[in-house]
C-alpha positions in Angstrom: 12.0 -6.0 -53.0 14.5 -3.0 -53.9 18.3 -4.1 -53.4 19.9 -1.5 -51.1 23.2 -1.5 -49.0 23.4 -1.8 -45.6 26.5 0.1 -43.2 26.7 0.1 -39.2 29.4 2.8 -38.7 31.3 2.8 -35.5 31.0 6.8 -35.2 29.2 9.3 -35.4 32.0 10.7 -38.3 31.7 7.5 -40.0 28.2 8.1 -40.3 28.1 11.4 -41.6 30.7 10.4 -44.1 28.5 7.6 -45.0 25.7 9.8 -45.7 27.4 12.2 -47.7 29.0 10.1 -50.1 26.3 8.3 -51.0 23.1 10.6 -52.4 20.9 8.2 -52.2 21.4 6.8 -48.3 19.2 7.3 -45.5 20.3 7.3 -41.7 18.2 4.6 -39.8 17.2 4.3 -36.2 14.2 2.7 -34.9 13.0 2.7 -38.3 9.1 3.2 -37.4 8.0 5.6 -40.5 11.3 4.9 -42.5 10.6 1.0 -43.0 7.1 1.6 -43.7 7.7 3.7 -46.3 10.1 1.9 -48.0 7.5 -1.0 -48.1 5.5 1.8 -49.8 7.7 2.4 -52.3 7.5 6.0 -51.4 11.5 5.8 -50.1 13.9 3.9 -52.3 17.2 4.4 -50.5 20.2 3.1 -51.7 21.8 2.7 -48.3 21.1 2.2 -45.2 23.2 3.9 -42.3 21.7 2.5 -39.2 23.0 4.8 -36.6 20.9 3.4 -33.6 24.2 1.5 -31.9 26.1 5.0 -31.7 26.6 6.6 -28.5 23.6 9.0 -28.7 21.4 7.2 -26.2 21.8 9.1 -23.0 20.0 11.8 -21.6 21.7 14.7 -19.1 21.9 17.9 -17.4 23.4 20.7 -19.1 26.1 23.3 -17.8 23.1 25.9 -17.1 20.7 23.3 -15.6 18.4 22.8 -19.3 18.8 18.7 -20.8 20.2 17.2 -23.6 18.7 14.1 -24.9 20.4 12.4 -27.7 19.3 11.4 -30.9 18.4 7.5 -30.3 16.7 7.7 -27.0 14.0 6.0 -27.1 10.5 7.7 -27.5 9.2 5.7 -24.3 12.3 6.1 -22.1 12.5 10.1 -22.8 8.5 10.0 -21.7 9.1 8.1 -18.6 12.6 10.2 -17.4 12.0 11.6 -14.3 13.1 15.3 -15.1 11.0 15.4 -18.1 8.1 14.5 -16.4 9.0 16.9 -13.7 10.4 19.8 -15.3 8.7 19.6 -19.1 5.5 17.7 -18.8 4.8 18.9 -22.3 7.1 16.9 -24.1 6.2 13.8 -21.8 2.9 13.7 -22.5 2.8 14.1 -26.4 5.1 11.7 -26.6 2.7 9.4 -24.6 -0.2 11.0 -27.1 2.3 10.3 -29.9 2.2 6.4 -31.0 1.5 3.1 -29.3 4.0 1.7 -26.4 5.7 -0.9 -28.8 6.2 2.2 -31.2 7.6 4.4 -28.4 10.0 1.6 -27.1 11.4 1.8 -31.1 11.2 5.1 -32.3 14.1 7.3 -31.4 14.1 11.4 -30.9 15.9 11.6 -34.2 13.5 10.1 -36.3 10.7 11.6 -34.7 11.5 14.8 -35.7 11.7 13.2 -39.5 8.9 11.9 -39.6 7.1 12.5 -43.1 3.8 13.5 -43.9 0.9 10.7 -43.2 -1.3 13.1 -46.5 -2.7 10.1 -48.5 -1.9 10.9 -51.7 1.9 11.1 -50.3 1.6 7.2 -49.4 -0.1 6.0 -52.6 2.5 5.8 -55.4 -0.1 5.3 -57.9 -0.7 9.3 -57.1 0.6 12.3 -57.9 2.4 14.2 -55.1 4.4 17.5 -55.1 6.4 16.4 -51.8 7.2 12.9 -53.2 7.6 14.1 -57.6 8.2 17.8 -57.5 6.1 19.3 -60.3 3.2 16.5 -60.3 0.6 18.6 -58.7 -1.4 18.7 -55.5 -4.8 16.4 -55.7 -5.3 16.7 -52.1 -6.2 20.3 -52.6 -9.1 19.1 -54.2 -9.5 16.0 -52.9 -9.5 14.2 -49.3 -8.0 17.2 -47.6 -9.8 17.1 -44.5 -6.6 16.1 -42.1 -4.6 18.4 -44.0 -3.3 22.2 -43.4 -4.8 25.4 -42.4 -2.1 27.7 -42.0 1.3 28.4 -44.0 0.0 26.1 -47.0 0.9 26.7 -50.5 -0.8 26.3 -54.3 2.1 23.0 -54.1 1.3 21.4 -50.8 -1.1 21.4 -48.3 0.2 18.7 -45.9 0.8 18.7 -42.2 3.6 17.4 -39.9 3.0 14.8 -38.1 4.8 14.7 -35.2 3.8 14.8 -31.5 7.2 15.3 -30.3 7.9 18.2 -32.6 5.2 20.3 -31.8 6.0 20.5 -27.3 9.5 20.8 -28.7 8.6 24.4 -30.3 6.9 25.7 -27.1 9.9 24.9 -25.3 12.2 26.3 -27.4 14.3 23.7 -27.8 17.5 23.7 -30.5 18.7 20.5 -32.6 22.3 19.5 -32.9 23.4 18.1 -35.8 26.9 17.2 -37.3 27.4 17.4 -41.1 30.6 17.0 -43.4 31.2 21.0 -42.4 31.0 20.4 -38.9 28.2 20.7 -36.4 25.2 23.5 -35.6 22.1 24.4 -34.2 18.9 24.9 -35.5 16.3 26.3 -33.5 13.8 23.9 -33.2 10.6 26.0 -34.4 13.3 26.4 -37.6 14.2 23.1 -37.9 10.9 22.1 -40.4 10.2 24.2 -42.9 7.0 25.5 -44.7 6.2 23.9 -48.0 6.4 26.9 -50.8 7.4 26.1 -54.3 9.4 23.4 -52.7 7.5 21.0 -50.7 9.7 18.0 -50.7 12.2 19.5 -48.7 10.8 18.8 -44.8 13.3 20.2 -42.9 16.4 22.4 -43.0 18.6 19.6 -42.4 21.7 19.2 -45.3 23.2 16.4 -47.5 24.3 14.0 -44.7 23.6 15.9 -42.1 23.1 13.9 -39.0 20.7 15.1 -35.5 22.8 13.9 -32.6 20.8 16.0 -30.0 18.3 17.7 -28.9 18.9 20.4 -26.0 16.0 21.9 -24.2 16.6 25.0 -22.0 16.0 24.9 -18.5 12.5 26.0 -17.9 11.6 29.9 -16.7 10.8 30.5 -13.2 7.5 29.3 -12.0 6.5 28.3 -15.2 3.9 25.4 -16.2 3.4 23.4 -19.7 1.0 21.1 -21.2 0.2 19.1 -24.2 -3.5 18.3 -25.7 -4.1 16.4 -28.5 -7.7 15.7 -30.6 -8.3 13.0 -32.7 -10.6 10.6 -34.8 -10.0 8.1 -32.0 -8.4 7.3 -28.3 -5.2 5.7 -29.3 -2.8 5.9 -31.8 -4.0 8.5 -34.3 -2.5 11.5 -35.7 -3.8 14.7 -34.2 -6.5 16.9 -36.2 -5.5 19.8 -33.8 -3.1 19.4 -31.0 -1.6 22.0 -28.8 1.6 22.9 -26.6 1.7 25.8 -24.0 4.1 27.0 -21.4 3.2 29.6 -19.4 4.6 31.6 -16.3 2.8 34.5 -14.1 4.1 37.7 -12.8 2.2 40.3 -10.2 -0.9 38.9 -11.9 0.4 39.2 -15.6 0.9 36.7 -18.2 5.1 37.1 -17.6 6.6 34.1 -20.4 4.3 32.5 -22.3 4.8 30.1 -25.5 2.2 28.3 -27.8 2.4 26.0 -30.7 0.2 24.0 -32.9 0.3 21.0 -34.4 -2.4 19.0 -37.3 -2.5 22.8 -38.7 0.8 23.1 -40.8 3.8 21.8 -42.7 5.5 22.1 -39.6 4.9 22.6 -35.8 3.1 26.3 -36.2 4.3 28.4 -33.1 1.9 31.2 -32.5 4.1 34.4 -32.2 1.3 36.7 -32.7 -0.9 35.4 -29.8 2.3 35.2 -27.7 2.9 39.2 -28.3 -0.5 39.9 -27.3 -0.6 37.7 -24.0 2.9 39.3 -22.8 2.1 41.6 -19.8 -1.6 41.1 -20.3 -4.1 39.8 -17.2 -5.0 35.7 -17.5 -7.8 35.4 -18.2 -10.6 33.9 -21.4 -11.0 36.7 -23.0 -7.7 37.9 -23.2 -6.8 34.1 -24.1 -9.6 33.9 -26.7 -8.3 37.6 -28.7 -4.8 36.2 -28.4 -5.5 33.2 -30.2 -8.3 34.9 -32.3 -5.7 37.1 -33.9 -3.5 34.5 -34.6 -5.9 31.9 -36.3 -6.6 35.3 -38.9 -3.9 34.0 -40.9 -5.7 30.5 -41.5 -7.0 29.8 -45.1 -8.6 26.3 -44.6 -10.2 24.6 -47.7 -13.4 22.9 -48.6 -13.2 20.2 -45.7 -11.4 21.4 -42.9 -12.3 24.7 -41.8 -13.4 23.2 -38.2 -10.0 23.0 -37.6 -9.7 26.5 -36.7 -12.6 26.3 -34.4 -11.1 23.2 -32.6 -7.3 24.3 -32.5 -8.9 28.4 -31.0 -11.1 26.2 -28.3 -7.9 23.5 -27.3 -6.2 26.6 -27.3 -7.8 28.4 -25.2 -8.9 25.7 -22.7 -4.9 25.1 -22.5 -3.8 28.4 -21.5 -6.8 29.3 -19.4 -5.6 25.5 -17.2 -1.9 26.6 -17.2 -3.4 29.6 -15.3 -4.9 27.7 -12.8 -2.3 26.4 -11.8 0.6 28.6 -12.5 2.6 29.9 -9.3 3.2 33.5 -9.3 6.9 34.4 -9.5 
């Protein structure tokens, strides 16, 4: 057992204070991926801020009729809210695809969106791992790599993100709040992780004790429908190997808004601007859906294991959009 300290601030200041003053501390809320890697040995904080009695547990309406869910709402209670399952069954139902009901009733939005990387050779210690020991090298390149990336990978890292949660928040376009020692801002949420590069250890854009108090989702367009798929090894509670978010809206029999992300493909929630451009204004329909996502899949470079990745992620992708269709209501 590794001493570290232990702080409950009353605020959401206190907390951010907390975090910047000490280098070493990590903010804690249902504590689902953190604890476990701490019994790892992969995280070694110093301190622990546990933020999960702060007043960030409420979810409401915006001024312009979108929701803001705060940072330690539970994963199970934002799955089960009414308007979520009404007006962005995307998000409720990766969620539900995301963990295991005792997990959802602990894990918090926060620290679902920092969740790190399940690669193996991140967990094992005994391993060297670019994300975890900048500069030790990348054996999953070469080794078991067959969960691993497809797209936006680099010679350092070829790891995926493994949220659920993350992935129906990039086709909705949510932002992330977050409050820091300079104050607070928004990060888009397809901005929010970042590609691994030369610098793989860094997940997300977040800074030295920067804190997410919120997550804001816009209201959704006109006559638009959404939906979350998932494939994996097995029925419950595994990590997807392809999963897929889509929003789509109709117009005069034209694909009129349309968004589409990834996840089990990349470092980060992959949103998949390219086959957006090419659906915009174009008739629903397979083969339209099928060049769309063709086109964007071009820029996958799988490795020795995983190339039916981009098989499975073009088919769940275009199964998604071609269901959205079905049942979208012309606006």
């Amino acid at each position: 057992m590794k001493p570290f300290a232990y702080l409950r601030p009353a605020s959401v200041a206190e907390a951010v204070r907390a975090g910047a003053g000490h280098p070493g501390a990590r903010f804690l809320g249902g504590g689902t991926n953190l604890v476990d890697l701490m019994k790892l040995g992969v995280e070694e904080p110093g301190l622990l801020v546990d933020v999960s009695r702060l007043p960030l547990d409420r979810i409401t309406r915006t001024d312009d009729d979108g929701l803001r869910i705060g940072a330690t709402v539970r994963n199970s209670d934002l799955a089960a809210h009414p308007d979520v399952r009404r007006r962005y069954p995307a998000l409720s139902q990766a969620l539900l695809a995301g963990a295991s009901g005792q997990l959802r009733n602990t894990a918090t939005t926060g620290g679902n969106l920092l969740q790190r990387t399940r690669c193996p050779y991140f967990q094992d210690v005994t391993k060297p791992c670019n994300k975890r020991i900048p500069g030790s090298g990348c054996p999953a390149r070469e080794g078991a790599h067959r969960d691993l990336a497809v797209l936006g990978h680099s010679p350092d890292c070829v790891a995926t993100n493994p949220s659920d949660m993350a992935v129906a928040l990039a086709a909705l376009d949510a932002t992330v709040q977050l409050h820091g020692p300079e104050g607070e801002r928004t990060v888009q949420a397809t901005d929010f992780h970042r590609l691994p590069g030369g610098n793989p250890d860094q997940d997300t854009v977040i800074r030295p004790g920067e804190l997410i108090t919120e997550v804001v989702l816009p209201p959704p367009p006109a006559g638009a429908v959404s939906l979350y798929r998932k494939a994996r090894d097995r029925a419950s509670y595994a990590f997807a190997l392809v999963s897929v978010a889509a929003v789509l809206s109709l117009r005069d029999g034209r694909v009129d808004r349309v968004s589409l992300a990834f996840g089990g493909l990349a470092h980060r929630p992959w949103r998949a601007r390219v086959a957006e451009d090419l659906l915009r204004g174009a008739p629903p329909g397979a083969d339209a859906f099928t060049r769309a996502v063709d086109a964007e899949l071009e820029a996958a470079r799988p490795l020795r294991d995983n190339a039916f990745k981009v098989e499975l992620a073009r088919r769940m992708a275009v199964a998604a959009l071609g269901g959205l269709a079905s049942r979208s209501v012309p606006v």
